[in-house]
C-alpha positions as CSV (number, residue, x, y, z in Angstrom):
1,X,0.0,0.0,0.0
2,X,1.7,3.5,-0.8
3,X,0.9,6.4,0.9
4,X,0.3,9.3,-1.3
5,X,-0.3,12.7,0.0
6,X,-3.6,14.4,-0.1
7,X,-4.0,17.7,-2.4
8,X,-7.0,19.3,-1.1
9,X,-8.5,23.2,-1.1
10,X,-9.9,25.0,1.2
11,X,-14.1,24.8,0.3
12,X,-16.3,27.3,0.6
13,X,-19.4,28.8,-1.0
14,X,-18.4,32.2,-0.8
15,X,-16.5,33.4,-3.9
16,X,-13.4,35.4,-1.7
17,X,-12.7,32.8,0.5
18,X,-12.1,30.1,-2.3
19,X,-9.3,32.0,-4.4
20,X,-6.3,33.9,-3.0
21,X,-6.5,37.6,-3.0
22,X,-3.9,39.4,-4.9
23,X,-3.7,42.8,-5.4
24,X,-1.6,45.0,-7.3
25,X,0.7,45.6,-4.1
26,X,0.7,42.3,-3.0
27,X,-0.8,43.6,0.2
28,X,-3.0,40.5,1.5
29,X,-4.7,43.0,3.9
30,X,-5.9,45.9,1.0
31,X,-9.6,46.0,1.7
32,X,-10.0,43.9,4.9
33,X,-12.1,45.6,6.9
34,X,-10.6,46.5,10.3
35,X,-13.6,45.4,11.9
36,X,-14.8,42.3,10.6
37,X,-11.0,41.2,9.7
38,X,-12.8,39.8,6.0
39,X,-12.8,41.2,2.6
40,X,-14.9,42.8,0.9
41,X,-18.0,40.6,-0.9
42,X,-17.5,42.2,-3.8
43,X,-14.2,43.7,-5.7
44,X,-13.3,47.2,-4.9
45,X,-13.2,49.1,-7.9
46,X,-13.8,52.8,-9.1
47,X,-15.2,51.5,-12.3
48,X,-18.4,52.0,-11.1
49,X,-18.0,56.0,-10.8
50,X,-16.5,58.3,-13.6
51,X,-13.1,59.9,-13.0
52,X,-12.8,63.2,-12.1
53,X,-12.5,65.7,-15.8
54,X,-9.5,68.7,-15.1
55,X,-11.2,71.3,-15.1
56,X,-9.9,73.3,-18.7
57,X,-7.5,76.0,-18.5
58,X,-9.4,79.1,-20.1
59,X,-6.9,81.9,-19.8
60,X,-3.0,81.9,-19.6
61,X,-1.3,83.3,-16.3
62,X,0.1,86.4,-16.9
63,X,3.9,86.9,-14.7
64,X,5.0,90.6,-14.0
65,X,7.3,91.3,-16.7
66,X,9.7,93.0,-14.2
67,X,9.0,90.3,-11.3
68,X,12.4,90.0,-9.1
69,X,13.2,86.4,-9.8
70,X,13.7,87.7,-13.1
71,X,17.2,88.9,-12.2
72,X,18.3,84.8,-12.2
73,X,18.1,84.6,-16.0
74,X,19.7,86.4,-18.8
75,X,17.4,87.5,-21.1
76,X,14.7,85.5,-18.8
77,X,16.1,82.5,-20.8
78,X,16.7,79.5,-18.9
79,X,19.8,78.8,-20.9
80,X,22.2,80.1,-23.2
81,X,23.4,79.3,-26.7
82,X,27.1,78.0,-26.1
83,X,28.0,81.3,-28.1
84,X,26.5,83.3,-25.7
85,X,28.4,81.6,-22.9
86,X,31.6,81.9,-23.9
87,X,31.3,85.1,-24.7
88,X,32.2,87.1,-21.6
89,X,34.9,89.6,-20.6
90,X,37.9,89.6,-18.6
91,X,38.7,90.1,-15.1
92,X,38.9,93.6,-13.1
93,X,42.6,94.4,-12.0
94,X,43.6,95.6,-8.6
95,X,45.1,98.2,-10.4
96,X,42.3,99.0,-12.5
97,X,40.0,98.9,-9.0
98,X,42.2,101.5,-7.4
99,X,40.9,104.1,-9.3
100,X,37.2,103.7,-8.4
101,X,35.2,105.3,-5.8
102,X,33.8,103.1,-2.8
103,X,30.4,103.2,-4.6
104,X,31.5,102.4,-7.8
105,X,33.0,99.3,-6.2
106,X,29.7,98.8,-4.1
107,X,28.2,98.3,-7.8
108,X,30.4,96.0,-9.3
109,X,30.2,93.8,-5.9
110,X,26.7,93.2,-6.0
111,X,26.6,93.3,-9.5
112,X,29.1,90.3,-9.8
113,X,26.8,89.0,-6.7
114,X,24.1,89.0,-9.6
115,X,26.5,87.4,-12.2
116,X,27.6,84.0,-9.6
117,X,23.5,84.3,-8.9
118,X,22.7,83.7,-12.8
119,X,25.9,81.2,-13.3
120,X,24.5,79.0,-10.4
121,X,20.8,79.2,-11.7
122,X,22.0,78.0,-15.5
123,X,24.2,75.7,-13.9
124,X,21.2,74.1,-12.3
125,X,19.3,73.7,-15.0
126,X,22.1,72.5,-17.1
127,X,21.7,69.9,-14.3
128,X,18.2,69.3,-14.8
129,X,17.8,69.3,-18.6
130,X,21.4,67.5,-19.5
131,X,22.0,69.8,-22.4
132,X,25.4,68.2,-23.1
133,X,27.4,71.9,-23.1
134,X,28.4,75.0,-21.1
135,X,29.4,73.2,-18.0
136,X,33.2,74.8,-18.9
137,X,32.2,78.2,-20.3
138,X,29.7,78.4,-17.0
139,X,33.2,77.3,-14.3
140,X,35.1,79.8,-16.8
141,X,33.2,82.6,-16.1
142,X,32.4,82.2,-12.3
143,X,36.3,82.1,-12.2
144,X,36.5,85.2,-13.8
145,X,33.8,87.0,-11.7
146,X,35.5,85.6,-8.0
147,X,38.4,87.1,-9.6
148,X,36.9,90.8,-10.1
149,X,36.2,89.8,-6.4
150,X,39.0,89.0,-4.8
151,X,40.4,92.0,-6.7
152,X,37.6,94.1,-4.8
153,X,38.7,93.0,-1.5
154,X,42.4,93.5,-1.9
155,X,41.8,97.0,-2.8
156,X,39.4,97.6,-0.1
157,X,41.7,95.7,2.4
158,X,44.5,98.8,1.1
159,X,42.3,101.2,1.5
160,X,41.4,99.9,5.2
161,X,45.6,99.6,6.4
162,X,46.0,103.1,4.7
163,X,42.8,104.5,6.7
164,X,44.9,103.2,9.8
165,X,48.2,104.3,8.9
166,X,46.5,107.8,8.8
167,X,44.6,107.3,12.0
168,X,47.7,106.9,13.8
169,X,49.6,109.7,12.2
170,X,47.0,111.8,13.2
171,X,46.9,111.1,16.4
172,X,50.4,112.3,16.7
173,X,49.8,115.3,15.1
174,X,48.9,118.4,17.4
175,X,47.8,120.2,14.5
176,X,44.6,117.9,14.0
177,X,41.6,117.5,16.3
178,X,40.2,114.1,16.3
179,X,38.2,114.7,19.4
180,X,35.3,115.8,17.5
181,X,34.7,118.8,18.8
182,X,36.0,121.9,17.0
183,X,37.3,122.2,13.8
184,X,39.3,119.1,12.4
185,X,42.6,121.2,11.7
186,X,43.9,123.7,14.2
187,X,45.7,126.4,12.3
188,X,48.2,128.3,14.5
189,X,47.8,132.0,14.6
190,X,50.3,134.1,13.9
């Protein structure tokens, strides 16, 4: 006599107890009720109601024109042409610097600010959309623009040791007043 083993099923007249439930998760408890701890009699579906229609887009929306984040893009162009990135000028001098007046170099600091700002912005995007250029041109020109501001900063760091040179050569001086009251210079009579 051979013993063979016994395939049998589970039986039962309800339709989701005799098949395994599989779901598109494979989550065996999608559905059960938290209650009853049983599925649903009948499949879960949102067949039976319509999906939801977009509602249609009737008029464009209009950006300021002059809106701040503006100032990230050239020409409020995400990218530029490869021509247009490598054209760019050269560095300031220190020498060149020298000869400006504290607000002209004000400017060109927060206008090179402005520059790294838009070089940082197209260099996300070239990021993002994977052009295949400008990653050079882009690491060209930021070099040039820390550049123009290191040169800024030397000159201003000059201009700060002469201020104290003069300080202390003032305050040796008997002919100027650096108390703050009176006249700056006290002219001797004669």
């Amino acid at each position: 006599m051979s013993l063979r083993p016994v395939l049998y099923r589970r039986f039962s007249t309800c339709r989701t107890l005799s098949y395994p439930r599989i779901t598109r998760d494979r989550n065996p408890n999608r559905g059960v009720s938290p209650l009853r701890h049983q599925a649903a009699k009948e499949p879960l579906s949102t067949e039976k109601y319509p999906l939801p229609v977009p509602a249609p887009v009737t008029s464009k929306i209009v950006t300021d024109p002059d809106h701040g984040l503006w100032g990230f893009f050239r020409d409020k162009q995400p990218l530029p042409t490869p021509e247009e990135d490598h054209a760019h000028g050269r560095h300031w001098t220190v020498a060149e610097l020298r000869n400006k007046s504290w607000e002209d170099l004000h400017r060109l600091w927060w206008t090179c600010v402005k520059e790294r700002n838009i070089i940082a912005t197209q260099m996300a995007e070239r990021k993002r959309l994977n052009p295949g250029y400008g990653e050079h041109e882009a690491q060209e020109r930021e070099k040039v623009v820390l550049r123009t501001q290191r040169s800024i900063k030397h000159v201003l760091t000059e201009r700060y040791y002469a201020w104290e040179e003069a300080k202390k050569l003032a305050e040796k001086d008997p002919e100027i007043n650096l108390s703050g009251e009176g006249p700056l210079i006290n002219v001797p009579s004669s």
